[in-house]
VMD Tcl script that builds the backbone (N, CA, C; Angstrom):
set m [mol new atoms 261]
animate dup $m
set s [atomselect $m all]
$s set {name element resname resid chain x y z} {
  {N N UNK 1 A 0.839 -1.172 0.000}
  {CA C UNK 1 A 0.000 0.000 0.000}
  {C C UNK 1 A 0.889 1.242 0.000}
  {N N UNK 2 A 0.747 2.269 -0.903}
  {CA C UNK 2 A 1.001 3.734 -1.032}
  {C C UNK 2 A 0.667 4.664 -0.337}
  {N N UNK 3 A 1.209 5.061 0.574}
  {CA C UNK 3 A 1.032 6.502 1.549}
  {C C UNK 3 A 1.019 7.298 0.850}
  {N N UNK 4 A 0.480 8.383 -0.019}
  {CA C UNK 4 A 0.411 9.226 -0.735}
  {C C UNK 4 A 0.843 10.233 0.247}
  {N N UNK 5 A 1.340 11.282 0.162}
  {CA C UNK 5 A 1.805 12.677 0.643}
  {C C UNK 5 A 1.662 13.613 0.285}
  {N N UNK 6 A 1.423 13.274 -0.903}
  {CA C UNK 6 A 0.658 14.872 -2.014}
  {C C UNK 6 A -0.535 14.867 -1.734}
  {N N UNK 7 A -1.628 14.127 -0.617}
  {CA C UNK 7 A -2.779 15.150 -0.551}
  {C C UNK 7 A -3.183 15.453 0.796}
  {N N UNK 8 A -2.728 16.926 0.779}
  {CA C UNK 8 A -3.103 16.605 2.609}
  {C C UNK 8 A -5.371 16.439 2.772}
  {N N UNK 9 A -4.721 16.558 3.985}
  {CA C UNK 9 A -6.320 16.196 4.706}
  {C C UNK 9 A -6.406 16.841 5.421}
  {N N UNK 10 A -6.294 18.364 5.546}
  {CA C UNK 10 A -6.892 19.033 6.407}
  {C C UNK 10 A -7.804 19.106 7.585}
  {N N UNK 11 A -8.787 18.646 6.757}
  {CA C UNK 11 A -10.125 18.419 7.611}
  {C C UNK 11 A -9.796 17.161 8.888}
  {N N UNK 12 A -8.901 16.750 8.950}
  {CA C UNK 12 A -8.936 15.851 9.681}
  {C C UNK 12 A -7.505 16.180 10.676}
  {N N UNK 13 A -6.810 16.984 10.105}
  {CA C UNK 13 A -5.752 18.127 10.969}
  {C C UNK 13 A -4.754 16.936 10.859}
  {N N UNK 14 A -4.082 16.374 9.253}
  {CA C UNK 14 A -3.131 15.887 9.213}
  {C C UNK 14 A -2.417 16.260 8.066}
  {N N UNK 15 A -1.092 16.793 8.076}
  {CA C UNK 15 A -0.369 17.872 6.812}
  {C C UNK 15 A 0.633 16.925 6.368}
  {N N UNK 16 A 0.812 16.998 5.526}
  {CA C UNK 16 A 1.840 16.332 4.616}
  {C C UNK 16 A 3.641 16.746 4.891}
  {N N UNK 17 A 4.335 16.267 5.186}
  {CA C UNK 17 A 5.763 16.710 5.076}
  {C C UNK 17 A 6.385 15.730 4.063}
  {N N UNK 18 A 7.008 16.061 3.166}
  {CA C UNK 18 A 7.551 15.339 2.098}
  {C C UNK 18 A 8.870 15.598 2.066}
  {N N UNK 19 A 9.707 14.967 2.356}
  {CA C UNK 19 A 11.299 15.295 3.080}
  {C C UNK 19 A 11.966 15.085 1.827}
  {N N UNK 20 A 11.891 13.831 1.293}
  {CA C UNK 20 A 12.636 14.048 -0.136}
  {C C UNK 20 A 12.635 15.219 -0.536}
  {N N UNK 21 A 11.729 16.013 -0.554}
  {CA C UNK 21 A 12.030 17.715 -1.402}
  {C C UNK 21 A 12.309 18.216 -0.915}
  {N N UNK 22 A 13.011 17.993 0.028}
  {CA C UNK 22 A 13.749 19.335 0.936}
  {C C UNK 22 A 15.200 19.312 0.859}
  {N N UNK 23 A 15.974 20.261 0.410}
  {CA C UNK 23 A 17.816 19.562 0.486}
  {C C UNK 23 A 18.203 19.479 1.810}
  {N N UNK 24 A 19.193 18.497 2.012}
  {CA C UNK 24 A 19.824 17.693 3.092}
  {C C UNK 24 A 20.235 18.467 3.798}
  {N N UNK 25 A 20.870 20.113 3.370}
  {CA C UNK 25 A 21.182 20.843 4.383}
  {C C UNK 25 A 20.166 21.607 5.558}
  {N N UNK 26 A 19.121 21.403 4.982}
  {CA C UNK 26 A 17.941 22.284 5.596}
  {C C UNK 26 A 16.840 21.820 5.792}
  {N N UNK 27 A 16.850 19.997 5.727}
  {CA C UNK 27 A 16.046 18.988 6.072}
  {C C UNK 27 A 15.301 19.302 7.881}
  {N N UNK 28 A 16.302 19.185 8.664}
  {CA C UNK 28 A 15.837 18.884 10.091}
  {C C UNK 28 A 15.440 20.527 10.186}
  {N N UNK 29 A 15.789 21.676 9.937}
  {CA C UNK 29 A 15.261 22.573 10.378}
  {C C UNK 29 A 14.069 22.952 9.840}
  {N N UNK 30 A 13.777 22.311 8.519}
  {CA C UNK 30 A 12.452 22.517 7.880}
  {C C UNK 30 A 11.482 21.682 8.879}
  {N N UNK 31 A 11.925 20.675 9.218}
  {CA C UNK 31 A 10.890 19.592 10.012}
  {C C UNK 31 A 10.692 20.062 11.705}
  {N N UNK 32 A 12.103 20.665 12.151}
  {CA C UNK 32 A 11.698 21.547 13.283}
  {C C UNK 32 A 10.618 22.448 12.938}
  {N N UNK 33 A 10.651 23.127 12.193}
  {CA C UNK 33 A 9.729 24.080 11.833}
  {C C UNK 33 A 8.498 24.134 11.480}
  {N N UNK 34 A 8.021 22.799 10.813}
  {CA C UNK 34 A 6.497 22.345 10.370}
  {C C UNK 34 A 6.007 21.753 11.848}
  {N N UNK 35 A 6.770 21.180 12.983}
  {CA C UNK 35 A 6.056 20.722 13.898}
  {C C UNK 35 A 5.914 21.781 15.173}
  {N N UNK 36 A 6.725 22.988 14.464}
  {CA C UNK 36 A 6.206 24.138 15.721}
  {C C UNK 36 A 5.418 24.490 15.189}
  {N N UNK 37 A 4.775 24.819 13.715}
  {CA C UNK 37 A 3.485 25.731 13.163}
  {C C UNK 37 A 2.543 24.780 13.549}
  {N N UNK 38 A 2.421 23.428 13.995}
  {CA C UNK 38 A 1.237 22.494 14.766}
  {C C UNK 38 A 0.592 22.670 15.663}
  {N N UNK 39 A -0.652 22.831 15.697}
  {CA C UNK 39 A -1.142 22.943 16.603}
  {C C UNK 39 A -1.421 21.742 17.492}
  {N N UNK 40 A -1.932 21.837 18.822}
  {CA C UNK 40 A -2.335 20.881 20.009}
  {C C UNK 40 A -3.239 20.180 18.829}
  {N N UNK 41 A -2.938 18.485 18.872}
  {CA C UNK 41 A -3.874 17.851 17.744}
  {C C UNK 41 A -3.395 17.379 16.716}
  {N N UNK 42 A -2.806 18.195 16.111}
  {CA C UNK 42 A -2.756 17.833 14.781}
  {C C UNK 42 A -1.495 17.093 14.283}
  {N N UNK 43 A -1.469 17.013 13.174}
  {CA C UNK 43 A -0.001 15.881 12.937}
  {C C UNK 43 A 0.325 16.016 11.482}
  {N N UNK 44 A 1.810 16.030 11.707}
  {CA C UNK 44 A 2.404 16.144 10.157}
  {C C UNK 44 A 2.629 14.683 9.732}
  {N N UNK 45 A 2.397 14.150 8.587}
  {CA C UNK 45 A 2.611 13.190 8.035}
  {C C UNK 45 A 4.038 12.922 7.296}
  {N N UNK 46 A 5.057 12.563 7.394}
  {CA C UNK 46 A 6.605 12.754 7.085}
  {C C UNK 46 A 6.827 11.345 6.512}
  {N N UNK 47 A 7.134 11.912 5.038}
  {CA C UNK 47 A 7.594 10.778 4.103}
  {C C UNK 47 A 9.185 10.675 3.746}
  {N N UNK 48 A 9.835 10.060 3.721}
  {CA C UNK 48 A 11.043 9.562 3.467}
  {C C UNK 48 A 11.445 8.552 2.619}
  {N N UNK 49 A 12.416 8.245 2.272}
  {CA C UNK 49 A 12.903 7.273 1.434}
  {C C UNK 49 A 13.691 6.097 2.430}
  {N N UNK 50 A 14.522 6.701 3.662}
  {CA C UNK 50 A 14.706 5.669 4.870}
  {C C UNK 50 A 14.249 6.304 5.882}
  {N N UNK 51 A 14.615 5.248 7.137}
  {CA C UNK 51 A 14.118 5.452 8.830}
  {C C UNK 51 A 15.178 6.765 9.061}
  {N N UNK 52 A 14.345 7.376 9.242}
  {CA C UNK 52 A 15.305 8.848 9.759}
  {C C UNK 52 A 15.322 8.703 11.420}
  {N N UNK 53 A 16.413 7.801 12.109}
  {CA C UNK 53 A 16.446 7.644 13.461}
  {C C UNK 53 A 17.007 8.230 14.298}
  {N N UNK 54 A 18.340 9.077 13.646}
  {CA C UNK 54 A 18.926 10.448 13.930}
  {C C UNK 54 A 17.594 11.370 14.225}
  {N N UNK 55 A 16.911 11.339 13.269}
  {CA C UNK 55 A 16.274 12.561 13.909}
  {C C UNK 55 A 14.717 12.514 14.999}
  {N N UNK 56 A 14.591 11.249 14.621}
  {CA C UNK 56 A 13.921 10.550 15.770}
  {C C UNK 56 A 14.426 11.319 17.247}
  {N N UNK 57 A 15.792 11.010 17.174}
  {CA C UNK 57 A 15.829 10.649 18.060}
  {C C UNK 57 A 16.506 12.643 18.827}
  {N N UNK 58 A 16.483 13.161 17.970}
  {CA C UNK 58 A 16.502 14.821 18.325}
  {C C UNK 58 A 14.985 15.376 18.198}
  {N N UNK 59 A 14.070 14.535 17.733}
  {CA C UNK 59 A 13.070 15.203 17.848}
  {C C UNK 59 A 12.212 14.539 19.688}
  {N N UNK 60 A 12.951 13.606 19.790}
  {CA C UNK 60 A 12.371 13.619 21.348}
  {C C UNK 60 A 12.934 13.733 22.417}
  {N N UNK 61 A 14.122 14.465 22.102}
  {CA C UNK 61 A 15.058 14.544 23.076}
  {C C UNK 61 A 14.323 16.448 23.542}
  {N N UNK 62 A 13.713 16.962 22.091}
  {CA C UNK 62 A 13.584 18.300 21.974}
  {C C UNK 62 A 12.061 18.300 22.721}
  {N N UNK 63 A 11.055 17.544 22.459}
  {CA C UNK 63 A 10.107 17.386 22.801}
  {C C UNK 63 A 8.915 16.531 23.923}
  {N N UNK 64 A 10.247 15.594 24.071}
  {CA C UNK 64 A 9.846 14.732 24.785}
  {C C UNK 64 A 8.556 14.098 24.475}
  {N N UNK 65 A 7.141 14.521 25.316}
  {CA C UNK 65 A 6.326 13.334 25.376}
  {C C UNK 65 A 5.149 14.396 24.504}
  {N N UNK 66 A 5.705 15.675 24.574}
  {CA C UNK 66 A 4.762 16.888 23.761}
  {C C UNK 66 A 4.680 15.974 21.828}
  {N N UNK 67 A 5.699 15.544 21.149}
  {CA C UNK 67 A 5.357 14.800 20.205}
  {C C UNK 67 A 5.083 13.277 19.550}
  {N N UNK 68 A 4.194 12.854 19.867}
  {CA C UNK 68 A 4.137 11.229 19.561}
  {C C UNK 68 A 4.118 11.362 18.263}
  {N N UNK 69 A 4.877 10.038 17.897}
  {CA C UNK 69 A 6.145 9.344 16.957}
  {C C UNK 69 A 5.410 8.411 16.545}
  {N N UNK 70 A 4.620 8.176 15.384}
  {CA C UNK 70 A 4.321 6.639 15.008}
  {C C UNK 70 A 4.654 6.061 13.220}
  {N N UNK 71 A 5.040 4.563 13.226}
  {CA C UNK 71 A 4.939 4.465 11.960}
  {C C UNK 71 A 3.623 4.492 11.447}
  {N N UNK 72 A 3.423 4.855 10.148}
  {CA C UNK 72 A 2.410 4.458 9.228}
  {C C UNK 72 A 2.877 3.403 8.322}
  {N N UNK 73 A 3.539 3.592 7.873}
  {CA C UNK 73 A 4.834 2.501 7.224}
  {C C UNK 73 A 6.201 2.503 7.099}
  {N N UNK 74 A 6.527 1.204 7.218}
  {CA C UNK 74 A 8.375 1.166 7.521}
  {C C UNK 74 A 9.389 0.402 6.241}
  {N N UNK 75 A 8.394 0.233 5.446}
  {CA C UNK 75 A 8.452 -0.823 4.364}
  {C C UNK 75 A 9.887 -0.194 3.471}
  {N N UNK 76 A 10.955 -0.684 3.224}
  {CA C UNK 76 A 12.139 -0.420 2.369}
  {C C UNK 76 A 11.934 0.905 1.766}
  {N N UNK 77 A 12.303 2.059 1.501}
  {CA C UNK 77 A 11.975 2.976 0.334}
  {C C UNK 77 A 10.943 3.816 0.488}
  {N N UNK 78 A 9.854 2.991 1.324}
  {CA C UNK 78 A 8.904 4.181 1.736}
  {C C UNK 78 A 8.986 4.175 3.490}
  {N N UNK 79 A 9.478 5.482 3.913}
  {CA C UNK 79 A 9.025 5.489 5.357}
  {C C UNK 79 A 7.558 6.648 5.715}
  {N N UNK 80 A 7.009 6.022 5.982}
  {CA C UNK 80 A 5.927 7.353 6.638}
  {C C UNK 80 A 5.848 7.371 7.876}
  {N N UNK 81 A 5.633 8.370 8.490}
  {CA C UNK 81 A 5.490 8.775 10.129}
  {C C UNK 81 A 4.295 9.701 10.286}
  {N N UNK 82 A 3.591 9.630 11.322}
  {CA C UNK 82 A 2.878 10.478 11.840}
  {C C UNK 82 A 3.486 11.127 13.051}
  {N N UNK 83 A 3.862 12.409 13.069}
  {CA C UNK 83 A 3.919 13.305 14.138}
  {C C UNK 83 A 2.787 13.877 14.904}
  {N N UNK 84 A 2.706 13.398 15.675}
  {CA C UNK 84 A 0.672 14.321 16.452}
  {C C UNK 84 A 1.752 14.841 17.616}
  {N N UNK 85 A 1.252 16.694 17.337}
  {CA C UNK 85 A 1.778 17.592 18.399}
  {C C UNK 85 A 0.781 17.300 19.862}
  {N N UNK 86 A 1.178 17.143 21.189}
  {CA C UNK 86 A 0.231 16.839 22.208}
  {C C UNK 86 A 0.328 18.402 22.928}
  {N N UNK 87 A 1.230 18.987 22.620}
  {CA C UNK 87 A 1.563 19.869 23.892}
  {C C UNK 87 A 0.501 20.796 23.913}
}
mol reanalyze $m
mol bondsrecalc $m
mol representation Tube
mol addrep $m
């Protein structure tokens, strides 16, 4: 199954982050940055090509329990994550 990322869903307060299009230098600060414009609720959807565990693992060191972390899929080539901001 295909996680699509090109359509968000608003209505349901879940945004698309598509990391492949972002260059490598300005990757994690773009993704810092989409999960501070979040509101209490809502969740960015973050697609990748691998497990980004580096940043896993700075994004909960930064946030602690304010961002839950889940796969949607882990499957080779496609990673998707859901970020839901709690704070």
């Amino acid at each position: 199954m295909v996680h699509d990322c090109s359509l968000p869903t608003i209505a349901q307060g879940i945004y698309p982050f598509e990391a492949r299009g972002v260059t490598k230098r300005f990757r994690h600060a773009a993704i810092f940055g989409a999960l501070e414009a979040l509101l209490p609720g809502e969740t960015m959807r973050f697609c990748n090509d691998h497990d980004p565990l580096p940043l896993l693992a700075q994004i909960n060191g930064h946030y602690g329990t304010g961002v839950k972390i889940a796969y949607v899929s882990r499957e080779p080539g496609e990673i998707v994550i859901d970020f839901q901001v709690m704070r």
